[in-house]
N, CA, C and O of each residue as an XYZ file, in Angstrom:
436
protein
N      15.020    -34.262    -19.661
C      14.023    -33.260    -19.947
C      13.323    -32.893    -18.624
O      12.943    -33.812    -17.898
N      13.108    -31.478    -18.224
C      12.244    -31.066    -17.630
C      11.024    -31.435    -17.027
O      10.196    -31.001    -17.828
N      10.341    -32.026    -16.010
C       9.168    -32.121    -16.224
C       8.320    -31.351    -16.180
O       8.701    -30.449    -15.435
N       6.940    -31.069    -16.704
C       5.779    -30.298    -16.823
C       5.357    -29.525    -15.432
O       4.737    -28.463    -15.383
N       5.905    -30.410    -14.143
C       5.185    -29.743    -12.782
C       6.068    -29.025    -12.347
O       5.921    -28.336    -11.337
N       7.147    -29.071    -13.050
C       8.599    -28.374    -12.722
C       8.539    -26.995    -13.302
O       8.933    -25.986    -12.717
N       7.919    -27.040    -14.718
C       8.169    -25.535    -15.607
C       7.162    -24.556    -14.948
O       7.542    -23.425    -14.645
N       5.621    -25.043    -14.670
C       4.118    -24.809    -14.314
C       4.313    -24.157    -12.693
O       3.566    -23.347    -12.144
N       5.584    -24.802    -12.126
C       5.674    -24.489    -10.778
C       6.382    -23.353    -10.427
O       6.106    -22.535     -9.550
N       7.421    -23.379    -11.275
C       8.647    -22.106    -11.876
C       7.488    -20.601    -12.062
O       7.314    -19.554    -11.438
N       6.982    -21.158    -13.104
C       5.845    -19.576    -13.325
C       4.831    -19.505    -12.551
O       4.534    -18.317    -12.432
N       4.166    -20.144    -11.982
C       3.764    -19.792    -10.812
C       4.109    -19.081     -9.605
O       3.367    -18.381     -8.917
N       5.718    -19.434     -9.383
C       6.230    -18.162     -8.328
C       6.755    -17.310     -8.964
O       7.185    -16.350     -8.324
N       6.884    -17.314    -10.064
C       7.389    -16.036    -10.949
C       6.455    -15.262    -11.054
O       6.646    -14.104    -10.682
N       5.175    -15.636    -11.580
C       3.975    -14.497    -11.620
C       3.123    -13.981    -10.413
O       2.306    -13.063    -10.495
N       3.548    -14.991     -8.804
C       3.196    -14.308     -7.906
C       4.342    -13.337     -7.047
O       3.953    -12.498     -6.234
N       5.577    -13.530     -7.293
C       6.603    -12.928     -7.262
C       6.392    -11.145     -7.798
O       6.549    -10.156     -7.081
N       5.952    -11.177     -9.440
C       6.123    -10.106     -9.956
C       5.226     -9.745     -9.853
O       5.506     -8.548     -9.778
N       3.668     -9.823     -9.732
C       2.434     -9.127     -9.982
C       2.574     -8.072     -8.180
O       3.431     -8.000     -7.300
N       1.296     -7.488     -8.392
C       1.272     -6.645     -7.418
C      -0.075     -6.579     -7.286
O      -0.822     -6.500     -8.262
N      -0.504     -6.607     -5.999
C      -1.887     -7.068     -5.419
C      -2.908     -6.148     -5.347
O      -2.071     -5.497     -4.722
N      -3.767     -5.532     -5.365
C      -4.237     -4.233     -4.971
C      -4.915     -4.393     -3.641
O      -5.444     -5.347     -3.069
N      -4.662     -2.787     -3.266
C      -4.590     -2.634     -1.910
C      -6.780     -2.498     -1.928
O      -7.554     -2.457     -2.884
N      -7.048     -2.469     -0.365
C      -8.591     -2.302     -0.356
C      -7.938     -0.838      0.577
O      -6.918     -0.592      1.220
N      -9.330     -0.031      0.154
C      -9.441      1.126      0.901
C     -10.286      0.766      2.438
O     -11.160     -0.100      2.476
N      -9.861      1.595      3.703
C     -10.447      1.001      4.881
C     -10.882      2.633      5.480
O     -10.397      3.757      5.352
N     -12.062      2.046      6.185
C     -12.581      3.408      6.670
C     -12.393      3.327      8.016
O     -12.597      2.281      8.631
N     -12.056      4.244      8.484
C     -11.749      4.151     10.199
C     -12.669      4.402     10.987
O     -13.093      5.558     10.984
N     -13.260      3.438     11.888
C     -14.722      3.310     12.803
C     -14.055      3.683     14.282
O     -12.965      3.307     14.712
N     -14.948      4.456     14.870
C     -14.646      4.738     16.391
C     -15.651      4.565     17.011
O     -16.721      4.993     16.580
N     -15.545      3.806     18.333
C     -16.457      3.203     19.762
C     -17.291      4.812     19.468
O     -16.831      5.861     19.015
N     -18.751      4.442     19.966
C     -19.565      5.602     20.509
C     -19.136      5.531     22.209
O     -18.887      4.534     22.887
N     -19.152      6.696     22.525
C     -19.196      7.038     24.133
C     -20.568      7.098     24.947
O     -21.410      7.738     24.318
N     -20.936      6.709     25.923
C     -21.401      6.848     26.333
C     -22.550      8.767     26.587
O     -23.760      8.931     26.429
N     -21.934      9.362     26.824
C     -22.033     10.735     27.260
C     -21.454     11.650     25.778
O     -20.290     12.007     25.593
N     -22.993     11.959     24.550
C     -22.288     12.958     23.998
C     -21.900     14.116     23.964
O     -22.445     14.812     24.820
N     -20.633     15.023     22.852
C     -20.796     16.337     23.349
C     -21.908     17.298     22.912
O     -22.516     17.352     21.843
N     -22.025     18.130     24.155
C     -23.148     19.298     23.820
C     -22.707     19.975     23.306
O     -21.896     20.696     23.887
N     -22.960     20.156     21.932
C     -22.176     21.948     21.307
C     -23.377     22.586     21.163
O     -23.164     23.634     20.553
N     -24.836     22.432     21.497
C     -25.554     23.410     21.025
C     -26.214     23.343     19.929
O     -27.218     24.040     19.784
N     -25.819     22.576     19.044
C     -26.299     22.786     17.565
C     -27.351     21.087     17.171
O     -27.188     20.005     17.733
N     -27.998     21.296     16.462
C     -28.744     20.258     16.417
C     -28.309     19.244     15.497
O     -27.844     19.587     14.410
N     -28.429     17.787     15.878
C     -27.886     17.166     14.886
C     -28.290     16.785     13.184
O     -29.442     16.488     12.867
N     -27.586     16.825     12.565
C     -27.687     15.938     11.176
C     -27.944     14.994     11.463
O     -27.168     14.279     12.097
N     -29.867     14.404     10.886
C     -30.165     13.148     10.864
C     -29.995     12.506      9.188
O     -30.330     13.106      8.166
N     -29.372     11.114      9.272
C     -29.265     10.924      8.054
C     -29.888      9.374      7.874
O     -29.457      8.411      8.509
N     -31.039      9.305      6.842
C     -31.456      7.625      6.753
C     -30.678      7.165      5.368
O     -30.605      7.905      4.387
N     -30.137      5.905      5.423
C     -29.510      5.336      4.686
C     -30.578      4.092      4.131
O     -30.649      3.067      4.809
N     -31.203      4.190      3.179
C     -31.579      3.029      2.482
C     -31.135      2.395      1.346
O     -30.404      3.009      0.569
N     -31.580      0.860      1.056
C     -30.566      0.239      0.287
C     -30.421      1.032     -1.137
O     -29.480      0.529     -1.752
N     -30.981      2.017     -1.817
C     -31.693      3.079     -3.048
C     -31.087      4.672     -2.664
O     -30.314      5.516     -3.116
N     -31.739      4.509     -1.846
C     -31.680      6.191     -1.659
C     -31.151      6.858     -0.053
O     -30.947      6.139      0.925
N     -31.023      8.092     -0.061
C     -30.809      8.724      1.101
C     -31.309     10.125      1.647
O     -31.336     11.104      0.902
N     -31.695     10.187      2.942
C     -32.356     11.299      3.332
C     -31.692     11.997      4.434
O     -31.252     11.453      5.447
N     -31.663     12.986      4.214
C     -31.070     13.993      5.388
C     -31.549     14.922      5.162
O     -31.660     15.728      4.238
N     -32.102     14.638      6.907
C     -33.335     15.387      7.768
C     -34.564     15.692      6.991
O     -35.315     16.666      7.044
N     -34.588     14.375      6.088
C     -36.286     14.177      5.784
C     -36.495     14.451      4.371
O     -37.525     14.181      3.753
N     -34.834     15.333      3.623
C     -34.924     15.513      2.314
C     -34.288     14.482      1.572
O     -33.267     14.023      2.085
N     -34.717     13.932      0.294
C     -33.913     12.867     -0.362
C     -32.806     13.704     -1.072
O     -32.944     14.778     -1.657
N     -31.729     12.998     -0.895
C     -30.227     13.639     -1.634
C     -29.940     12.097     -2.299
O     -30.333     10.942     -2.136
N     -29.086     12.783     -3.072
C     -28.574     11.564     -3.882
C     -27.234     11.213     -3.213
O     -26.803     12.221     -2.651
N     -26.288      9.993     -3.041
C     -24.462      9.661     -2.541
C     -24.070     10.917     -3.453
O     -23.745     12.018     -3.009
N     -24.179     10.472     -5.150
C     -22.859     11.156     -5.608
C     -22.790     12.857     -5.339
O     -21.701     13.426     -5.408
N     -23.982     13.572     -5.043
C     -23.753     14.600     -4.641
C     -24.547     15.274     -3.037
O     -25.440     16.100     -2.848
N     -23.841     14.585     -2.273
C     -24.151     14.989     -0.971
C     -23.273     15.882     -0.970
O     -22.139     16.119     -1.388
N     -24.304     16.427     -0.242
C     -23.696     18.578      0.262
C     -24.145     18.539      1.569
O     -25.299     18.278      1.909
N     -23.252     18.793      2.269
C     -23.535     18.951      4.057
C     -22.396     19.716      4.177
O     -21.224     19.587      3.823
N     -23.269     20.841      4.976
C     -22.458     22.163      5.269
C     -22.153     21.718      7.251
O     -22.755     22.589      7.877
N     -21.650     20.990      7.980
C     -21.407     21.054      9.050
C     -20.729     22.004      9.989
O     -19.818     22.728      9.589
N     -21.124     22.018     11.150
C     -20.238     23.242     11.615
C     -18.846     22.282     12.177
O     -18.539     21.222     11.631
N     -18.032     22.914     13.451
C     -17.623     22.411     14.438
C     -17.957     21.244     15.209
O     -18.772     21.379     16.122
N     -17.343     19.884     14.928
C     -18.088     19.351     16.155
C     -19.554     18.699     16.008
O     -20.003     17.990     16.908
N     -20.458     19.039     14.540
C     -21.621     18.926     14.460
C     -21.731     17.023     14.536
O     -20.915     16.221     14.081
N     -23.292     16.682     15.419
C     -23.254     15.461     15.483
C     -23.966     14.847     13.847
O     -24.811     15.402     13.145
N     -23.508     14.004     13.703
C     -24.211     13.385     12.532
C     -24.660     11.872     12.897
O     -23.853     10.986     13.176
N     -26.088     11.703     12.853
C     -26.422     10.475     13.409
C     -27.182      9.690     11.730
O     -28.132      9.969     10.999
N     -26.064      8.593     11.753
C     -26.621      7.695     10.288
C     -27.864      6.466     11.138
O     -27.568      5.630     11.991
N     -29.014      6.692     10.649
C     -29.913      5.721     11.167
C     -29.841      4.216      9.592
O     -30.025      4.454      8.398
N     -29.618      3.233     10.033
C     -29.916      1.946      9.102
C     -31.081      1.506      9.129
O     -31.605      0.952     10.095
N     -31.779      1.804      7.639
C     -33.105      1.054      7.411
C     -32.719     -0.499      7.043
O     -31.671     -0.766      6.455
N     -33.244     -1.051      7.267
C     -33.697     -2.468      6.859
C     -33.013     -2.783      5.280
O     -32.930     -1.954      4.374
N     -32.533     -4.287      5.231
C     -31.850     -4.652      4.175
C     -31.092     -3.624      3.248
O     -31.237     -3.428      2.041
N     -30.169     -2.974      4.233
C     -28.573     -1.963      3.660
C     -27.970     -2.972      4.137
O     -28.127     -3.649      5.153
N     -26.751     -3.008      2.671
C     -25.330     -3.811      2.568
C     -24.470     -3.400      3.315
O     -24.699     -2.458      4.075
N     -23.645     -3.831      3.279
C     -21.794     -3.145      4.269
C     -21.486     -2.309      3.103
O     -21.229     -1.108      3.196
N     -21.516     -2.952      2.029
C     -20.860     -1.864      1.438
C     -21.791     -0.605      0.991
O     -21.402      0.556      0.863
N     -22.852     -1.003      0.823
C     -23.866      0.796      0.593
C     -23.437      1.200      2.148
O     -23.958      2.313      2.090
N     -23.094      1.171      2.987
C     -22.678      1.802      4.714
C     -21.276      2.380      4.163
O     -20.954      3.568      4.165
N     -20.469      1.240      3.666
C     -18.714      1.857      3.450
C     -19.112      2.689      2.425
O     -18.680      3.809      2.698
N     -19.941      2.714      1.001
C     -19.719      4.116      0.511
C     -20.393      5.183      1.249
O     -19.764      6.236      1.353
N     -21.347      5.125      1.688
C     -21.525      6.050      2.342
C     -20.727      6.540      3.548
O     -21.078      7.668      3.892
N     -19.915      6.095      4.162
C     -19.021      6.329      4.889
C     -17.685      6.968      4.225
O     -17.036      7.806      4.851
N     -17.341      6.577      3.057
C     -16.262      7.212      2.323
C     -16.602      8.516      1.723
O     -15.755      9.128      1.072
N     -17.703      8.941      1.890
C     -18.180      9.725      0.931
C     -18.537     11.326      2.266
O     -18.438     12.526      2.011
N     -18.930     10.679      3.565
C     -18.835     11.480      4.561
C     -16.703     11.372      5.335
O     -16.132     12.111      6.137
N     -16.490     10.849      5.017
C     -14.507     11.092      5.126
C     -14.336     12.586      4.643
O     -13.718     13.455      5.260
N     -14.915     12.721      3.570
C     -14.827     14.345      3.106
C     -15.124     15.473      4.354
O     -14.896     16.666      4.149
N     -15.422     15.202      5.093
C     -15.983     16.025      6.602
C     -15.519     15.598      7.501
O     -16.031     14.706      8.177
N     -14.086     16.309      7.793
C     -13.807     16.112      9.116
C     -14.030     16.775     10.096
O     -13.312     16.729     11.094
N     -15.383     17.739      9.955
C     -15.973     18.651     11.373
C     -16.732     17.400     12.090
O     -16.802     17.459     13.317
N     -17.313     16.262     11.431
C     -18.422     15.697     11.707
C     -18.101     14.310     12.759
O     -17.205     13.465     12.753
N     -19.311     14.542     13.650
C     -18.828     13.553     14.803
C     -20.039     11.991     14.420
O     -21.049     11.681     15.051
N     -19.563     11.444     13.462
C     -20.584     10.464     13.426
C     -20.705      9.435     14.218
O     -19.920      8.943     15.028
N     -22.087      9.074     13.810
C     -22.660      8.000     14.849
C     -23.482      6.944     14.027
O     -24.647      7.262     13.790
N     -23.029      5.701     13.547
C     -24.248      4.704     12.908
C     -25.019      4.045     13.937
O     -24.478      3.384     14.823
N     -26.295      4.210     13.842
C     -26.998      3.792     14.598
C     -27.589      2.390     13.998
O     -27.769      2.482     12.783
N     -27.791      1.644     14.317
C     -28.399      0.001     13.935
C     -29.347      0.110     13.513
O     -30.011      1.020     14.009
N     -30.131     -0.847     12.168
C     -30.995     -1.189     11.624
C     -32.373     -1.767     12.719
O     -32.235     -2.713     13.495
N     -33.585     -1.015     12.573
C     -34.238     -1.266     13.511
C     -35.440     -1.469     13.194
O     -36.269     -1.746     14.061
């Protein structure tokens, strides 16, 4: 007869064999430069708190942020005090929708 650590061990690589893992979504971060570009246009300030969000002083809600950017426009995310990684990654997934925008997270201060 079979033993028990034998059958238990069998379905164990059988069910990690067949299952399928789910993938995580990743947001792509780029170095700030030293020297930004001048286009002229003034930047999008945006405060991120652990609740709510403001850009340029008005409260907007994540699920419906509307930012009309131009070319090139800078967008500077300032971090208030006690924001998660992940309230930063949705808010970061949620600006992916804008690829005019040259962002910048600035540190919790």
């Amino acid at each position: 007869m079979t033993s028990l650590v034998d059958v238990i061990f069998l379905l164990l690589l059988f069910f990690m064999l067949s299952s399928t893992f789910s993938k995580f979504s990743e947001v792509e971060i780029s170095a700030a430069s030293a020297g930004g570009t001048d286009t002229g246009v003034a930047p999008i300030f945006l405060q991120l708190y652990p609740a709510r969000i403001t850009v340029n002083g008005e409260p907007r809600a994540l699920d419906d942020l509307m930012l009309e950017p131009q070319q090139g426009q800078a967008l500077l995310v300032a971090l208030q005090p006690d924001v998660t990684a992940q309230r930063l990654t949705d808010l970061l997934v949620v600006l992916r929708g804008y690829p005019d925008l040259a962002i910048s997270v600035l540190g919790a201060g």
